[in-house]
Structure formats: structure tokens, C-alpha cells
TORKEKE-729428 format. One line per 3 residues: number of its first residue (from 0); their letters; for each residue x, y, z of N, C-alpha, C. Coordinates in steps of 0.001 Angstrom, whole numbers, plus 500000, padded with zeros to 6 digits. Layout:
<sites>
NUM) A) X Y Z X Y Z X Y Z  ...
</sites>
This chain:
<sites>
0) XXX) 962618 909038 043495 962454 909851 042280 961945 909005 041130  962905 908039 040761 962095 906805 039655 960261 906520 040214  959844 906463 041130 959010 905807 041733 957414 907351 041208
3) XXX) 958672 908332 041129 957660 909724 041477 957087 909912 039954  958392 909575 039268 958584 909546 037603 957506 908606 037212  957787 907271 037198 956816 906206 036692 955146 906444 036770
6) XXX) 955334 907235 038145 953773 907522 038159 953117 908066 037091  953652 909271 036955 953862 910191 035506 953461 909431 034741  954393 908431 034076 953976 907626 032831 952849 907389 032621
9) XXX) 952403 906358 034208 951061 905955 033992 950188 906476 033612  950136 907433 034126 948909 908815 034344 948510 909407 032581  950008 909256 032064 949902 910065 030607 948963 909362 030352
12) XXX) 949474 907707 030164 948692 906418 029359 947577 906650 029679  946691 906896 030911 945601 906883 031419 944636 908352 030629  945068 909088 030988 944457 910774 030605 945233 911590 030956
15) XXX) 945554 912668 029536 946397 913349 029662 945811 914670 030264  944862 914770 030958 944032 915580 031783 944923 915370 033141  944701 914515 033348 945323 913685 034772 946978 914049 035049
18) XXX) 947700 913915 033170 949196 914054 033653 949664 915813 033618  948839 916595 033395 949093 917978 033440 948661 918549 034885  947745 917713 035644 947752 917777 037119 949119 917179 037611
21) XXX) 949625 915936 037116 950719 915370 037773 952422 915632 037744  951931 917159 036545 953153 917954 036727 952785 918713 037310  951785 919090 037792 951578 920490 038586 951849 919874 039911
24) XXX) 951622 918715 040342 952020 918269 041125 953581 918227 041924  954229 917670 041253 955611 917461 041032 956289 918862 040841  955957 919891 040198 956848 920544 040642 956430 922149 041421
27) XXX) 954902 921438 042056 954353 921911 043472 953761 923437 042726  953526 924011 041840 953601 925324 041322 952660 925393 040043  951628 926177 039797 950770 926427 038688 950673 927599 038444
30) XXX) 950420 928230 037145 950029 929829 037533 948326 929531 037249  947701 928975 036790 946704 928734 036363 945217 927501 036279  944579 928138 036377 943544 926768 036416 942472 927012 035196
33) XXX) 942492 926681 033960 941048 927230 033240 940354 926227 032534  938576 925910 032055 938490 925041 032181 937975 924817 030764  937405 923296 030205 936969 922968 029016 937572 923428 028130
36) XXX) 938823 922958 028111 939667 923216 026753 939888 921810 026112  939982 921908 024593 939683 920601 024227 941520 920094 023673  942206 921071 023702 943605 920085 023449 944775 921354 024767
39) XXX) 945635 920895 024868 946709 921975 026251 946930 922852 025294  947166 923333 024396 947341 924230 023756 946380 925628 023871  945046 925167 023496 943960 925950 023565 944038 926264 025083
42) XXX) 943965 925574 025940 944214 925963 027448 945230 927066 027401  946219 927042 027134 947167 927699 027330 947212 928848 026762  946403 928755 025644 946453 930185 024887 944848 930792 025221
45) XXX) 944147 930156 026021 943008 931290 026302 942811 931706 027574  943714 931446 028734 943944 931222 029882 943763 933112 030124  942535 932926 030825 942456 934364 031482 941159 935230 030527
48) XXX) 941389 934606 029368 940440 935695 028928 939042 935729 029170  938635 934806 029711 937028 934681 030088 936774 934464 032094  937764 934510 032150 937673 934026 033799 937534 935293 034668
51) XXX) 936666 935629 035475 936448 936593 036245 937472 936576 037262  938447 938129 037377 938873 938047 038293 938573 938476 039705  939009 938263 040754 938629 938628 041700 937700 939925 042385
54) XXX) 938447 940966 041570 937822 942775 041504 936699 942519 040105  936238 941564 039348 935735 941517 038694 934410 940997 039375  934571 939887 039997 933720 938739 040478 932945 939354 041821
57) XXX) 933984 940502 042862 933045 941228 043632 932356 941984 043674  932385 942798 041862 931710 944141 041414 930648 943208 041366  930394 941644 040488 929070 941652 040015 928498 940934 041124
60) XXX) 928936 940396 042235 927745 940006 043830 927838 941168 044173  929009 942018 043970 928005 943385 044882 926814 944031 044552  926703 944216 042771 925660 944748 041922 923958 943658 042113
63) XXX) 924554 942426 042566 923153 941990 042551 922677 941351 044042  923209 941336 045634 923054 941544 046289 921723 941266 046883  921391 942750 046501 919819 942980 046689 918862 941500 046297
66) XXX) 919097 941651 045164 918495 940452 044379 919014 939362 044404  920038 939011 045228 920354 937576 044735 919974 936401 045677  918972 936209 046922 918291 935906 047515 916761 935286 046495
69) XXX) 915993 936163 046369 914925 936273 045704 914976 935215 044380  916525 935581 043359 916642 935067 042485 916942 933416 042772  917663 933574 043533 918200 932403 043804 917853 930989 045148
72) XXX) 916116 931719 045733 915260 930968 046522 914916 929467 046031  914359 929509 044550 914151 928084 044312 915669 927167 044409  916247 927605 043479 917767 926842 043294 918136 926616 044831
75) XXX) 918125 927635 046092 918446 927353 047267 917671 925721 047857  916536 925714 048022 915796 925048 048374 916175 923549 047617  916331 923408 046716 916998 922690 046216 918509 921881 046285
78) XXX) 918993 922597 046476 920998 922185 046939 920444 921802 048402  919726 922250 049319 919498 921959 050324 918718 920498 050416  918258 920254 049793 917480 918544 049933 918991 917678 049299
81) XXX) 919831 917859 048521 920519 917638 047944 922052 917591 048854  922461 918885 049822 923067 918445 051023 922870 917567 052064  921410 917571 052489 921248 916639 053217 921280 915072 052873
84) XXX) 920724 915019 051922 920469 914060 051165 922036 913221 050941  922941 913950 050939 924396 913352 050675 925505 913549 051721  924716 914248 052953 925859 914602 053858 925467 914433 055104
87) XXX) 925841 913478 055893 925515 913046 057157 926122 913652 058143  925352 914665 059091 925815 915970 060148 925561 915243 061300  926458 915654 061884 926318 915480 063548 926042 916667 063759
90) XXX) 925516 916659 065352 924257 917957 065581 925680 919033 066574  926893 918359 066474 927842 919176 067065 929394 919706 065856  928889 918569 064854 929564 919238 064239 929882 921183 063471
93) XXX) 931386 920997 063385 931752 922135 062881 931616 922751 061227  930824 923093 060746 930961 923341 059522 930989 924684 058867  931467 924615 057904 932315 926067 057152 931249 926274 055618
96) XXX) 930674 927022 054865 930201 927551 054030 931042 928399 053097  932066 927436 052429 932599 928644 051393 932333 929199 050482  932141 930449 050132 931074 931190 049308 929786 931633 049920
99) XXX) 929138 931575 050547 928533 931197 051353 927499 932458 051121  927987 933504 050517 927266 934737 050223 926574 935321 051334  925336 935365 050988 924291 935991 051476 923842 935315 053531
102) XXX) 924265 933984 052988 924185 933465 054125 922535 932840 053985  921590 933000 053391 920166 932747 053382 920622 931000 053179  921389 930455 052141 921502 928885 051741 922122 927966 052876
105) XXX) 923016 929119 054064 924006 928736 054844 922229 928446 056246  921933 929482 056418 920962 929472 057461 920047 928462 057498  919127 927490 055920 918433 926579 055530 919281 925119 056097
108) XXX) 920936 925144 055477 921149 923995 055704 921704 924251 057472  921894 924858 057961 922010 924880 059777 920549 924613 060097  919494 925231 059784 918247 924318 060534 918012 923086 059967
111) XXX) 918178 922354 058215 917681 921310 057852 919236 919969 058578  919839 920295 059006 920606 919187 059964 920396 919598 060960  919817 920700 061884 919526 920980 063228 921039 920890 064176
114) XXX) 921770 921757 063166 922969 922026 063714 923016 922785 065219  923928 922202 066415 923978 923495 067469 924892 924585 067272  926068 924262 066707 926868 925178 066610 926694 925892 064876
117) XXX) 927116 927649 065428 926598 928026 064002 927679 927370 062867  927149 927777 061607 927890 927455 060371 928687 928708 060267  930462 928736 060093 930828 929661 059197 930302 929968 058096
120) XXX) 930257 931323 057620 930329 931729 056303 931418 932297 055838  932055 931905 054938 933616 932793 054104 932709 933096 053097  933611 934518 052972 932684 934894 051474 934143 936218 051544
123) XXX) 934583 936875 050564 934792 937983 050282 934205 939085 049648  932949 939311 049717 931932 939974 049397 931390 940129 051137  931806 941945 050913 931130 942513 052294 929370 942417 052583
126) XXX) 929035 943283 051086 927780 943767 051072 927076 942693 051476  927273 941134 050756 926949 940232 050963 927029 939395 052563  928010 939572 052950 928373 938680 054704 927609 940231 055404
129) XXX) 927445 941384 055091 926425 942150 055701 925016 941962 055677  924044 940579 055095 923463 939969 055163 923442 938980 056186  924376 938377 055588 924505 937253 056288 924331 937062 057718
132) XXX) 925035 937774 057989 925268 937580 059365 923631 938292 060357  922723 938560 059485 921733 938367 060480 920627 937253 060426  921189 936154 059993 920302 935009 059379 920968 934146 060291
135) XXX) 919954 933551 061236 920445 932616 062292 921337 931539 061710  921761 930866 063119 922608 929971 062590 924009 930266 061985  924295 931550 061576 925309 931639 060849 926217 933120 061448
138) XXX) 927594 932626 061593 928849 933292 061791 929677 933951 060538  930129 935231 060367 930599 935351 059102 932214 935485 059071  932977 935365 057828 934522 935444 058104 934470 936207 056344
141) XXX) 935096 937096 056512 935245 938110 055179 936929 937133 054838  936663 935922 053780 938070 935970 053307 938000 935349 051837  938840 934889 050879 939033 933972 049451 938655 932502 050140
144) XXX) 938392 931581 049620 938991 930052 049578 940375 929741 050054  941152 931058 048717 942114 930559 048835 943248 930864 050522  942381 932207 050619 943041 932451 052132 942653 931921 052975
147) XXX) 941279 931476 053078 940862 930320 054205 941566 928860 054028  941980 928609 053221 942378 927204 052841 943935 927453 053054  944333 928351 053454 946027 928417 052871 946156 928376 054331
150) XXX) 945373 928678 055456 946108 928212 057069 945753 927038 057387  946500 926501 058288 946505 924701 058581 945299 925067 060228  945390 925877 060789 944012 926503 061977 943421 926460 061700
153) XXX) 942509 926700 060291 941037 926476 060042 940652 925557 059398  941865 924459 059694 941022 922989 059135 940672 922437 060461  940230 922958 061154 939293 922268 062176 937837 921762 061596
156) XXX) 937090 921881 061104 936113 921986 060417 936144 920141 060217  934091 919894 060745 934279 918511 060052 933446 918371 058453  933006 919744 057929 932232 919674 056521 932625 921004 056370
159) XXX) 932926 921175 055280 933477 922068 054389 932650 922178 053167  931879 923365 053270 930908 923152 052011 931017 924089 050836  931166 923836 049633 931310 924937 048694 930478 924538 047355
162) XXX) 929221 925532 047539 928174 924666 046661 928184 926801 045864  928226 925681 044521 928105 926578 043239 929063 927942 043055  930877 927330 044100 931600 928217 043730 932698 928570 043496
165) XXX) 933056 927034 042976 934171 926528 042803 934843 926807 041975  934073 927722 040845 934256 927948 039616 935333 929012 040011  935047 930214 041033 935528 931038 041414 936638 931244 041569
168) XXX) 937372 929788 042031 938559 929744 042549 939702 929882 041822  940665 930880 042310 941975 931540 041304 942861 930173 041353  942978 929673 042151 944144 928918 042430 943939 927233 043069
171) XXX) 942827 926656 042682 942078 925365 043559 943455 924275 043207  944557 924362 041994 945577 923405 042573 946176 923667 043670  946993 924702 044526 946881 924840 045655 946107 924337 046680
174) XXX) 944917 924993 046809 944002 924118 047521 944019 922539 047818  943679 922327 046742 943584 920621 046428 945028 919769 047311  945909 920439 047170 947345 919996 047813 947419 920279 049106
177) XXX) 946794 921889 049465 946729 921382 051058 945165 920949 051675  944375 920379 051010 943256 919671 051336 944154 918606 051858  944637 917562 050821 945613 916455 050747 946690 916403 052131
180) XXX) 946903 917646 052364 948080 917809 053583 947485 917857 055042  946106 918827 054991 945668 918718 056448 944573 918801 056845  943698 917877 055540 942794 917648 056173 942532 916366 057392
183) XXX) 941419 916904 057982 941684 915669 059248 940610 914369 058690  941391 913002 059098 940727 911890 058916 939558 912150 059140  938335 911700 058624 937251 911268 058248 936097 913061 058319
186) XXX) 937064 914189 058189 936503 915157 058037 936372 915717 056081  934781 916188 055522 934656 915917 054360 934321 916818 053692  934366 917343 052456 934920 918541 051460 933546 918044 050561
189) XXX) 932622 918812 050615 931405 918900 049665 931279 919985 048894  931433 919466 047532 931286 920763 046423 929959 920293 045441  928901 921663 045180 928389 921377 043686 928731 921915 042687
192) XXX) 928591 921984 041623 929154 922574 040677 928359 922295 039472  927992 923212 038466 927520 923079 036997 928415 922861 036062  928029 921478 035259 928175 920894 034246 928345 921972 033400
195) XXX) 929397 922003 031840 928913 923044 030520 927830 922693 029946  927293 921406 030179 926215 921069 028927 924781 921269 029536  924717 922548 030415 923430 922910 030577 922587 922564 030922
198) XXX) 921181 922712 031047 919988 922776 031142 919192 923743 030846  919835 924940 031284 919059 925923 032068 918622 926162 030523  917602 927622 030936 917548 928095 029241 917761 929415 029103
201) XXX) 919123 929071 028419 919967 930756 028352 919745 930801 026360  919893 931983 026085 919274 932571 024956 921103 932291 024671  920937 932385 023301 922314 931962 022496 923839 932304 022819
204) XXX) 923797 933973 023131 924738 934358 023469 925268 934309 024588  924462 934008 025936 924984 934445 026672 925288 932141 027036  925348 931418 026443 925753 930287 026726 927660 930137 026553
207) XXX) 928399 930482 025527 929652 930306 025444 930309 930830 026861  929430 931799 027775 930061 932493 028641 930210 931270 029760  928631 930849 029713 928600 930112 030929 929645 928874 030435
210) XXX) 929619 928405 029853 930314 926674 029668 932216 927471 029805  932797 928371 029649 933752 928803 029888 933718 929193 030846  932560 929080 032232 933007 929700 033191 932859 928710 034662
213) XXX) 932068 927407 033878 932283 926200 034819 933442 925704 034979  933732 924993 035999 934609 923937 036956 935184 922634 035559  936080 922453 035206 936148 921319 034493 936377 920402 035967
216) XXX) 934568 919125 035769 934659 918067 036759 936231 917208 036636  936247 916599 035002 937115 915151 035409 937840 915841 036006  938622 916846 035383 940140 917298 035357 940240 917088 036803
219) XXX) 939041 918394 037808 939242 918290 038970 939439 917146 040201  938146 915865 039553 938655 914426 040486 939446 913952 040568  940244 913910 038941 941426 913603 038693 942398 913665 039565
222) XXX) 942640 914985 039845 943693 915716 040294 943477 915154 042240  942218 915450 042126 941854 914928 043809 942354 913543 044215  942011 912309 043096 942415 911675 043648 943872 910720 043674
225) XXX) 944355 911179 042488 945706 911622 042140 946694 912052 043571  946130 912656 044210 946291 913472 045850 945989 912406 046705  945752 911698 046431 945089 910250 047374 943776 910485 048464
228) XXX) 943167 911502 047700 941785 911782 048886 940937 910668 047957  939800 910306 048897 938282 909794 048238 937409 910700 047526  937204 910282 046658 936466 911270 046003 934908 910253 045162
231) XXX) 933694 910799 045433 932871 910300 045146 932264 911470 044201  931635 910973 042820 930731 911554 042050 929608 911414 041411  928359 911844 041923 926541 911882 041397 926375 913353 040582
234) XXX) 925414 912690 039656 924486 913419 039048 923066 914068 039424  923442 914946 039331 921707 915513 040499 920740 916513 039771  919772 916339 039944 919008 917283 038571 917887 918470 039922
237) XXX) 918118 919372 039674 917158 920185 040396 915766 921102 039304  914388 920510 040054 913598 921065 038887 913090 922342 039759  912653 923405 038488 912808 924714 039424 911116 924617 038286
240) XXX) 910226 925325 039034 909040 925817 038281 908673 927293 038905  908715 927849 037685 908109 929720 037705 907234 930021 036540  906916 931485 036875 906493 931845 035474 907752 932316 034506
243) XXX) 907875 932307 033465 908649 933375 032509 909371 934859 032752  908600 935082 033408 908831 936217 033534 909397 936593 034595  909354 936006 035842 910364 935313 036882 911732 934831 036082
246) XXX) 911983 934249 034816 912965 933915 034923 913848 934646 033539  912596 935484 033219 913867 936920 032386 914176 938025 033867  913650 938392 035035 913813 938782 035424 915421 937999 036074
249) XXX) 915379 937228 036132 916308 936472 036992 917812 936851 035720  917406 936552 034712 918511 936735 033756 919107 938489 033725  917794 939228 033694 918198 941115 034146 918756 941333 035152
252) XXX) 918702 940626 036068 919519 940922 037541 920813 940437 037425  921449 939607 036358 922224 938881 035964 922712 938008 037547  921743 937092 037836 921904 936027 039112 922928 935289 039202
255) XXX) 923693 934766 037829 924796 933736 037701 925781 934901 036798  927000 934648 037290 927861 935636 037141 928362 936112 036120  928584 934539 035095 928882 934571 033710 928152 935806 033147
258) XXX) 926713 936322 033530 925838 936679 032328 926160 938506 032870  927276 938826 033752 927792 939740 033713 928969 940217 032858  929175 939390 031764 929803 939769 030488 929275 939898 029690
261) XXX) 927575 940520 029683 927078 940950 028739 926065 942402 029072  925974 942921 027965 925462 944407 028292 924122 944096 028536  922968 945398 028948 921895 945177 028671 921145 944961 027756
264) XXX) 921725 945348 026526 920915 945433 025166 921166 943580 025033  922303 943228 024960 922520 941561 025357 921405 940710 026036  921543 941537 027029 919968 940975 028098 918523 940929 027223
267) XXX) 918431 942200 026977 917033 942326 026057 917015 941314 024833  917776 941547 024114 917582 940806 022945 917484 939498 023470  918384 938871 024440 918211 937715 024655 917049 937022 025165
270) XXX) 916199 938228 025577 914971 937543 026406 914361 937463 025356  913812 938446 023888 913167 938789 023401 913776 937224 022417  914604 936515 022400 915007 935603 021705 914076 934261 022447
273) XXX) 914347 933970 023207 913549 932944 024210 912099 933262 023698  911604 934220 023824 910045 934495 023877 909726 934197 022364  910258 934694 021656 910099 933956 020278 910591 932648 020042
276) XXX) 911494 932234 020711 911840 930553 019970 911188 929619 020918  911163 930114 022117 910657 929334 023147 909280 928721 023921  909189 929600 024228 908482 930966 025664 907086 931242 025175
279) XXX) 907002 931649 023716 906242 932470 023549 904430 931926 023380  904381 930316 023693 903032 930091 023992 903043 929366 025717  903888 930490 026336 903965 929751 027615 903641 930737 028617
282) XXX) 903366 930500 029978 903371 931510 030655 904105 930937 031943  903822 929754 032721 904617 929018 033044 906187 928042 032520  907162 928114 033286 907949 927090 032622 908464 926290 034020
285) XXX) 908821 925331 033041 909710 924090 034101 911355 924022 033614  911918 924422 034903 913369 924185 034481 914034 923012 035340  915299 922204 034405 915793 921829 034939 917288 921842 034903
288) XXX) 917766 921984 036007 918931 922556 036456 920122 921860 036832  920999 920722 036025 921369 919721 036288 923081 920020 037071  923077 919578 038165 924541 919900 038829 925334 918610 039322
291) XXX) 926388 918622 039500 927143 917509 039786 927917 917767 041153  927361 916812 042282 927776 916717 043367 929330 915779 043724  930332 916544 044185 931365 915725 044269 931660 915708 046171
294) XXX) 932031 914617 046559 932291 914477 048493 933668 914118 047989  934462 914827 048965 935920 914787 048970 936752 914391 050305  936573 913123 050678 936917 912680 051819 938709 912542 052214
297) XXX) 939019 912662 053635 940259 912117 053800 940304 910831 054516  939938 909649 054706 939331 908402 054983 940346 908728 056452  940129 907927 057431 940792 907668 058691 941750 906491 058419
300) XXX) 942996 906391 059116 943783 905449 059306 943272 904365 060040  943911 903370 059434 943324 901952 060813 943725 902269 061667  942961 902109 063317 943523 901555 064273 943720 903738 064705
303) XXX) 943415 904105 063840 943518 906036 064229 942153 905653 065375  942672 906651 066161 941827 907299 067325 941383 908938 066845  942108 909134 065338 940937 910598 065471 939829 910630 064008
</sites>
């Protein structure tokens, strides 16, 4: 108990980011995860009001569906040079796609490692794994994170991938604790995730949504490695080139989820804001799309045979 305590201390001295994981730790129980708050207070008192909940988060992939392929082709193509690029597959390995949607990002990275066995997809979005599942390469499982992650059977898996949806997650201290409990030696937990400080080019209003609706990184490594997993972190910039008008369309379909807390008249004005401050001697643009790749390893024991 002294030994469990002292840790504590340290952790305060270190970042007090770190020691509000290391009570959540200790007494195994959170109701909450919310992110970019600048003192615990403000955390505590805005907790919920901007975070999509679950019946919230499946109305707006169900509403864009149709479109969220199309919208989201360049950005795909992209995370995909960017998986490979950081994740070394065996051609028998088992791997899982959480979030996994549509399945189109899941199907790219099963042929760009020339996987034999298909990739799961988890997603809790039907409309969406009713895609999916006709895009080679890929198997579908209708469940949360948090219900795929909460049985110790489906950590068979040797890559676990959850690119751009982490944000999602109701409950990732949970998670994070039984990552820590069963995952298997040298099997590895790949997440991307968006930074608050942007790139993209969102028109005024609809930015407070997004930076309240990203992943706080430290907090999260923190906490990971706090848990005693490996945890590695890069900076990765993805450049996307369209016309304009490709990418008010992309904002009307509302492609990223945040920008489903705003109406249409929101939408309009906002484009009509870009085109005047921006846009408006352009017809082409270049975006860049800056995300932060984290690998979440459970290292092997010496002298382990698995």
C-alpha cells in the first residue's frame, strides 16, 4: 500500500494530468473521460456537454454513410501509407479494425500488407458494417470498443487498429486497464488521432466543436504508460489536394462528426465565410491534415516463448 501511495506522489510532482489517471487507477473506477481542459475543475464542470453520446454518434454515421467513403477517400489513402509505414504485418497475422466503419480503409490496409486472413471490423453502426462487409478482405462484428475490449477471447488479435476513433470512446480508462491485463506479449494497439490545434480549414464556428471533441494525447500516454505498456509517439502530417468545392461539400455532408452540432444555416454561412476570407481567389486548395500516431505495445518477457 505505501509502495502504491508513493507512486501517487511522484506522479503529482511530475503532471498532474498523470496523477488524476493515478487515482483512477487506484481506485479502479471513473465515470468519465473528457478532453482539453485547462485546470480539473473545468473538466469536471463541462464533462458531457460537448461529447457525443453513443445514440448521438450513430444518428450522425448513419446520416452520412452514403457519403462517407467519397468524403473520406483522400484522408483514407493517406492513414494507409502511414499504417504501413509504422506497422510491421505478418502475412498471417490476426488483425481487428476498431471503428472500422465502412470497411473501404479496413479493405486498403488488408491488401497494402497482403494480409491472408481477413481483418475484423467492429463498428456499432449497422448501416455502415452493411458496407463493409462486401469489401474484400474484411469480416464484420456489430459491437462498442468498449464491448469488444471488455472480453479477455478477443484479445487474440496481433494488431488492433483504431485510426480516427478514439475520440469516440465512452469509457477508454477501462480499456486502457484491460489492454494492461490481457494483452498478449509482443501483440500491438495502433491508434491515430487529431491534435486540437488543427490544420484543417474549418470556418470559425464550427472549430470550438472540433478541439472539444479530440482525444487529449498526453493525458492518454500518460495513463498508458503509467499501466506499464510501451507506448511510442510521431507526428504525421497528411496532405490532401482538391478543389474547394470538394471540400465545402465535404463540410455539408458533415464527414467529421463534431460538425454535426451545427445546423445548416451554420454550414452555409460557414462556407460562405472561407470563400470570403480564404478561398475566394482559389479554385484549388492544399490541405494539411496533421494527426498523431501513437503504437501501444505489451513488450514480451525474457526467456517468454509467446
Amino acid at each position: 500500500r505505501l509502495g502504491r501511495h508513493s507512486q501517487v506522489v511522484r506522479v503529482i510532482k511530475s503532471d498532474i494530468r498523470a496523477f488524476v489517471f493515478a487515482v483512477y487507477i487506484l481506485v479502479g473506477k471513473s465515470d468519465h473521460w473528457y478532453c482539453n481542459s485547462s485546470t480539473i475543475h473545468d473538466e469536471m464542470d463541462e464533462i458531457g456537454k460537448h461529447t457525443l453520446t453513443l445514440g448521438k454518434t450513430l444518428e450522425c454515421y448513419r446520416a452520412t454513410t452514403n457519403a462517407y467513403d467519397e468524403a473520406y477517400s483522400q484522408t483514407h489513402e493517406e492513414m494507409v501509407k502511414i499504417v504501413l509505414g509504422k506497422i510491421q504485418f505478418g502475412e498471417n497475422d490476426f488483425v481487428v479494425d476498431i471503428g472500422g466503419g465502412t470497411g473501404s480503409l479496413t479493405q486498403a490496409i488488408y491488401r497494402g500488407a497482403r494480409l491472408k486472413r481477413n481483418i475484423l471490423c467492429v463498428d456499432p453502426c449497422e448501416s455502415m458494417l452493411t458496407l463493409a462487409i462486401q469489401n474484400d478482405g474484411v469480416t464484420s462484428l456489430k459491437s462498442t470498443a468498449e464491448e469488444f475490449f471488455s472480453h479477455k477471447e478477443n484479445y487474440a488479435f496481433d494488431k488492433a487498429l483504431m485510426l480516427s476513433c478514439i475520440h469516440h470512446f465512452s469509457d477508454p480508462f477501462t480499456i486502457f486497464k484491460k489492454w494492461a491485463e490481457w494483452l498478449r506479449p509482443g501483440s500491438t494497439c495502433f491508434i491515430l488521432t487529431r491534435p486540437p490545434n488543427t490544420t484543417l480549414p474549418f470556418f470559425r464556428k464550427a472549430i470550438p466543436f472540433f478541439e472539444k471533441s479530440v482525444a487529449d494525447v498526453p493525458a492518454m500516454v500518460d495513463c498508458l504508460r503509467h499501466l506499464g505498456l510501451k507506448v511510442e509517439v510521431s507526428e504525421e502530417g497528411m496532405v490532401l489536394k482538391m478543389s474547394k468545392h470538394r471540400w465545402y461539400s465535404m463540410l455539408r455532408v458533415r464527414y467529421m462528426s463534431h460538425l454535426h452540432n451545427l445546423t445548416d444555416q451554420d454550414i452555409e454561412e460557414g462556407i460562405a465565410e472561407l470563400e470570403r476570407e480564404k478561398f475566394f481567389d482559389k479554385l484549388n486548395i492544399t490541405i494539411v491534415d496533421n494527426i498523431t500516431a501513437i503504437t501501444v505495445r505489451k513488450e514480451k518477457l525474457p526467456f517468454s516463448n509467446e
